[in-house]
C-alpha positions in Angstrom: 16.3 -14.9 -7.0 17.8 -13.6 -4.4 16.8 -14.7 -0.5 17.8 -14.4 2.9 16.6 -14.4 6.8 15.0 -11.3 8.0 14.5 -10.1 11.6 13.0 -12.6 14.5 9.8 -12.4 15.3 8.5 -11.9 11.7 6.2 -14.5 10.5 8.4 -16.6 8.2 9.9 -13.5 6.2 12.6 -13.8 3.8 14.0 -10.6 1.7 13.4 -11.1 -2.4 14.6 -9.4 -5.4 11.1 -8.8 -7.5 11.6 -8.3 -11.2 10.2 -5.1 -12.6 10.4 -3.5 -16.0 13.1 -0.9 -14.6 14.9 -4.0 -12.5 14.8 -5.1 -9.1 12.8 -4.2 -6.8 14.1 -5.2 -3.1 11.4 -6.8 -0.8 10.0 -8.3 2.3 7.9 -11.1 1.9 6.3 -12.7 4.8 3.6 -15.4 5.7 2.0 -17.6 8.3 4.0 -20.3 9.6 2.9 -23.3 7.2 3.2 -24.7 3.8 -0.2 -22.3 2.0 -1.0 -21.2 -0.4 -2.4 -18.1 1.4 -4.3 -15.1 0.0 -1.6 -12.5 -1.2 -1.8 -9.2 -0.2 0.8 -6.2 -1.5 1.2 -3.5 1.0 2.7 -0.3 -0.3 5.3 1.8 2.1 4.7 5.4 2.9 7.2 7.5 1.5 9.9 6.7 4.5 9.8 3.3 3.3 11.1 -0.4 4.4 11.8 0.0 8.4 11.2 -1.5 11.3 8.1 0.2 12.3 6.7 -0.5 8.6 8.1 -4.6 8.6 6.0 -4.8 11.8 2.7 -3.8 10.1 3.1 -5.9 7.7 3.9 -8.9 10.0 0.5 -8.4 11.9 -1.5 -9.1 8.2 0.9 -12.0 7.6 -0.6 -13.3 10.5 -3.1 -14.9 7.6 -1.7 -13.5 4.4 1.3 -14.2 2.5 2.2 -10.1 2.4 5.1 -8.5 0.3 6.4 -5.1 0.5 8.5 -3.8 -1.8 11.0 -1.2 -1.5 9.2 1.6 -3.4 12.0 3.4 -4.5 14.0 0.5 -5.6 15.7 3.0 -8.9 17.6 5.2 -6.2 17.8 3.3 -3.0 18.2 0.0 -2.1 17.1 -2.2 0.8 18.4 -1.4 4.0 17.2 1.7 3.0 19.7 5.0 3.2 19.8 6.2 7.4 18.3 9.0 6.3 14.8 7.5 5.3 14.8 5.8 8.7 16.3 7.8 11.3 17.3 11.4 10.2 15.0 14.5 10.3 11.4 13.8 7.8 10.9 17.0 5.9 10.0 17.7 2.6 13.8 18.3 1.8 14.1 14.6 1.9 10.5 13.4 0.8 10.1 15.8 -2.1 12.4 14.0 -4.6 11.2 10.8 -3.6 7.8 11.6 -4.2 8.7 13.5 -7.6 10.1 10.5 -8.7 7.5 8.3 -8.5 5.5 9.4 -11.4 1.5 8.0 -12.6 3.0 5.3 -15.2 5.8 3.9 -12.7 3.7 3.5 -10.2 1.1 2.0 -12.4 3.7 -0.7 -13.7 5.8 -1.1 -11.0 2.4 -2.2 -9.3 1.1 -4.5 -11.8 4.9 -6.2 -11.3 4.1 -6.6 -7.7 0.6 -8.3 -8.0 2.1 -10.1 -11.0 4.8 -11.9 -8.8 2.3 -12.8 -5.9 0.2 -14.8 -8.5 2.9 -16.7 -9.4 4.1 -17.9 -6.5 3.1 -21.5 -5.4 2.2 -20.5 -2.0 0.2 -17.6 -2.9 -3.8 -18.6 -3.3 -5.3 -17.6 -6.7 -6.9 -15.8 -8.6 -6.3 -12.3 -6.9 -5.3 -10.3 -4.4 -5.3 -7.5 -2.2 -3.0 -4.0 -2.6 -3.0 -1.5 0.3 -1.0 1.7 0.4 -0.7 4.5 2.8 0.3 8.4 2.3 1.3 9.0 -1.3 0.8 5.0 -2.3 -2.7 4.9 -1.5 -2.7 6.2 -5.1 -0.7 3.7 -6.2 -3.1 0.9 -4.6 -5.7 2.9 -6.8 -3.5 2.6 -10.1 -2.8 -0.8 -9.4 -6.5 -1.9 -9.2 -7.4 -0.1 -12.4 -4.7 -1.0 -14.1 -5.1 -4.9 -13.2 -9.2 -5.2 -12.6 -9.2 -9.0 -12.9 -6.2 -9.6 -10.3 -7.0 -7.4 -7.8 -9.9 -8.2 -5.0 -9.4 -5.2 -3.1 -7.5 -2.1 -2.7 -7.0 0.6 0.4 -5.9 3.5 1.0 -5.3 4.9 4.3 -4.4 8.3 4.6 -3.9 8.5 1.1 -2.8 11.8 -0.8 -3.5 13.1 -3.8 -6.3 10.8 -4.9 -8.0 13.6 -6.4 -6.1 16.2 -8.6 -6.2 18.5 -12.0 -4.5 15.8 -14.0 -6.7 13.9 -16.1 -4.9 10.4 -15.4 -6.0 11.6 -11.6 -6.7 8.8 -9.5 -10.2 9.4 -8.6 -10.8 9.1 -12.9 -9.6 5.9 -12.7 -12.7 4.5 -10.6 -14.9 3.0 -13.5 -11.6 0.4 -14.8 -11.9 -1.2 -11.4 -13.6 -4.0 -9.9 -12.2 -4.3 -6.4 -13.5 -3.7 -3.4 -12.2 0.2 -2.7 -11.4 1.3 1.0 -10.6 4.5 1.7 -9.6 5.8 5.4 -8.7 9.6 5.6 -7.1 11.9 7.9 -8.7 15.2 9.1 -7.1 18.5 7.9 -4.6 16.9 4.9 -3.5 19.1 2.4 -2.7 16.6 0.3 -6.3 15.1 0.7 -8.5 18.4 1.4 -12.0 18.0 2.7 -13.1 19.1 -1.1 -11.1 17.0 -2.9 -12.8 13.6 -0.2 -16.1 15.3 -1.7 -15.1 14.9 -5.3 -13.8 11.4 -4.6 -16.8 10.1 -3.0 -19.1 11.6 -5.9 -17.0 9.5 -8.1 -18.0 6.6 -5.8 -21.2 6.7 -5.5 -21.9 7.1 -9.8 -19.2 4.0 -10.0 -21.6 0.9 -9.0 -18.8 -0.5 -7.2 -18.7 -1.8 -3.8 -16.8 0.7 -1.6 -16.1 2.6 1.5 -14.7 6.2 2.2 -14.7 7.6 5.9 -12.5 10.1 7.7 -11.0 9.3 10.8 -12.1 11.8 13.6 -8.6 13.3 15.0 -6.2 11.7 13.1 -3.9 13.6 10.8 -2.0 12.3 7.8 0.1 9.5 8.7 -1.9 8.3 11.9 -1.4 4.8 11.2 2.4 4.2 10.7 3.9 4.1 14.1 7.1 6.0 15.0 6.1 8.8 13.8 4.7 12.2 16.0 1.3 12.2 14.2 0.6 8.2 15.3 -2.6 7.7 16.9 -2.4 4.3 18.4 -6.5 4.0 18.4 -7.0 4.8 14.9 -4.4 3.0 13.9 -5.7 -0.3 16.0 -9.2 1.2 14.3 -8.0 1.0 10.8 -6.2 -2.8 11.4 -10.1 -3.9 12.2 -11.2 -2.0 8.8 -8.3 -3.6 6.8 -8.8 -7.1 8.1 -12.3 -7.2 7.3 -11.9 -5.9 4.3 -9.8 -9.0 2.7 -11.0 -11.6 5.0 -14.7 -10.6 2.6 -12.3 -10.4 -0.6 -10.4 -12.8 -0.6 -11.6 -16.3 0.1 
């Protein structure tokens, strides 16, 4: 496997090749300074992927977890990812194929791949871990946990879209397989995420038995969290760091 130095100032990191069914998928894998083994956690890009304002998220929760992040859209682009993802114009021009190509049953498997190599690492604690995605992959984080109940503590989703739609393998339908911990942070006024479709999801909630949490966050649109964008609100953002961190320091232990 594949590894090499990353930037300074990341805890530890190293880039990784992680196998998938489809192939590689190129990473970021980061933990505290130390030998471990720490809790894993899997945090899932938005759909402008692997970039400096993402690596830097990711090294604030490998501040006490061992966190990989894996380039999403490993089939077509490959890590650094293309300028385009990380410095040219975001529209739906460029995000609309991305998204399209990132179907129900690749992210399902591409996300049991990712918790699959955390657990096998030596320096990643046992028996499960966390999976947090934001925009579009805070379906994924969904699929993941129903698709792997007994390796998954918790999953999140901040800002997450389309968590509730006319498909039936919808993620909301998906609930009742899992037994993680489910957070879910949403934005205010997100057509991908409608104040109806937040109603349909928490109905599903509340009939699951699980232990959960879905709030919106007061004047923060959809992407709030991810800095370096125009829509980042830095207190919500801070606000939803405090939610996360809770979160797995009660799931995973």
């Amino acid at each position: 496997m594949k590894k090499t130095k990353a930037n300074k100032g990341d805890p530890c990191p190293v880039t990784i090749d992680v196998p998938t069914r489809d192939g590689e998928a190129g990473s970021v894998f980061l933990t505290p300074a130390g030998r471990g083994p720490w809790p894993g956690v899997v945090t899932l890009t938005d759909v402008w992927g692997i970039r400096p304002d993402a690596r830097a998220m990711a090294a604030r929760a490998a501040a006490g977890y061992a966190v990989l992040m894996p380039n999403i859209f490993y089939r077509t682009h490959k890590v650094p990812l293309d300028p385009k993802l990380t410095g040219g114009e975001r529209n739906m021009a460029v995000a609309g194929p991305l998204l399209a190509s990132m179907d129900a049953d690749k992210m399902t498997r591409d996300g049991v791949s990712y918790v699959d190599y955390l657990l096998g690492r030596e320096d990643v604690q046992k028996p499960k871990v966390a999976v947090v995605g934001y925009c579009f992959s805070g379906a994924m984080a969904v699929r993941t946990a129903a698709a792997a109940p007994d390796k998954v503590a918790a999953a999140a989703s901040f800002h997450g879209g389309r968590l509730v739609t006319d498909s039936k393998d919808s993620p909301h339908t998906l609930i009742p397989k899992i037994k993680a911990e489910l957070y879910f942070g949403h934005a205010t006024q997100d057509l991908s995420m409608t104040a109806q479709q937040i109603e349909q999801l928490d109905a599903g909630l509340k009939g699951w038995g699980g232990k959960y949490q879905s709030e919106i966050y007061e004047g923060a649109r959809h992407g709030w969290a991810v800095p370096g964008g125009e829509v980042y609100n830095p207190a919500q953002s801070e606000r939803h760091f405090e939610m996360l961190f809770d979160l797995l320091k009660r799931t995973l232990k």
